[in-house]
Steps between C-alpha positions, in 0.01 A plus 500: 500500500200443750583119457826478616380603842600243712323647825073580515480836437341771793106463405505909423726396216226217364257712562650778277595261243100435465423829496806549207322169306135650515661866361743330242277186365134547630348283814418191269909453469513498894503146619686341754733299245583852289588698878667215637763525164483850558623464842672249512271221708273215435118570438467227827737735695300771385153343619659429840562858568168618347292184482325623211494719232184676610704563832792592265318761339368676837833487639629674174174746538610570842869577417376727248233705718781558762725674228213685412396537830858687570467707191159628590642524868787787360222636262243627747738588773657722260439909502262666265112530552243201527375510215842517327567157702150356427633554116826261568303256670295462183715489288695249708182239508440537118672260290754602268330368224370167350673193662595682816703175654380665883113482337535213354608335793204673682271371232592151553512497876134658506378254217664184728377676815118371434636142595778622744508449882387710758852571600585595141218774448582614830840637340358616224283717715759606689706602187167694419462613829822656460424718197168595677638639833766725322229638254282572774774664720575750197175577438429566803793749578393678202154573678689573823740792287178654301649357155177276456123518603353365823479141371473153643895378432402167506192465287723740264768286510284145444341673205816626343743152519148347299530762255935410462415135516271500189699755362801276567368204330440636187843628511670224589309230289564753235095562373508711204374858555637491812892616563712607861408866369169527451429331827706771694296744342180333611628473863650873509104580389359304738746635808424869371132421530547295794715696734388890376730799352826525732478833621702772373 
């Protein structure tokens, strides 16, 4: 049992345990008192090593992004064609469906954001930032090879994480009409318009 811990867990591990409450229960369950139990610590020892939840949540957001971050990472340094890569990268950044726990958390930490401190939106942009660079890397290799158009990587690249992030939403937030397949065929539509007939 998480309780009988007698030692503070590693933070990885508290993080994770947040990131297991959001999945299991939803983000309203996550408070300090509930992942305290679930770890094994007081909410107060909690709040000294985050200080807050808002700073709780980021720090759970940021655990998160650097899984992802690795998973993406083996995804577009693996073999196959640009386009074939551009594919896994979408449908890594898609939710799996409605109450996605990883855009759920996102959800939050961009609602709280509006109120947040510099410091706090700069890691959030950096976490963007992130997502950005590789997209715009792979785009632009696939211009380099002759498997897309002459295009402008990074103009491609802002307009295309807009068109997953709406996309996204509706997915994770679970808006009727709208489901995980549907929006992949949108955004295979869009990258066939976008990016031009591979050549054969």
């Amino acid at each position: 049992m998480a309780g009988a811990r007698k030692n503070a867990p590693p933070r990885e591990e508290v993080l994770a345990a947040a990131m297991e409450m959001i999945a299991e229960r939803g983000l309203e369950k996550l408070t300090m008192a509930a992942l305290g139990r679930e770890v094994g610590m007081s909410s107060g020892h909690l709040l000294y090593y985050f200080g807050s939840k808002d700073e709780l949540l980021l720090r759970t957001l940021e655990w998160s992004e650097g899984r992802l971050g690795a998973e993406r990472g083996r995804l577009l340094a693996a073999r196959g064609t640009a386009r074939e890569r551009l594919d896994a990268y979408v449908d890594l950044y898609v939710p799996d469906g409605h109450r996605d726990p990883h855009w759920t958390l996102w959800l939050e930490v961009w609602n709280r954001s509006q109120n947040a401190a510099e410091d706090a939106r700069e890691r959030q942009v950096a976490i963007e930032g992130a997502w950005h660079r590789d997209l715009v890397a792979l785009l632009a290799e696939g211009v380099s090879r002759g498997e897309f158009r002459a295009l402008d990587p990074d103009r491609v690249a802002a307009r295309l994480r807009a068109l997953l992030d709406g996309f996204s939403i509706h997915v994770a937030i679970g808006l009727r009409g709208t489901d995980r397949d549907l929006v992949l065929s949108h955004v295979r539509e869009f990258l066939d318009e976008t990016l031009g007939a591979p050549p054969h």
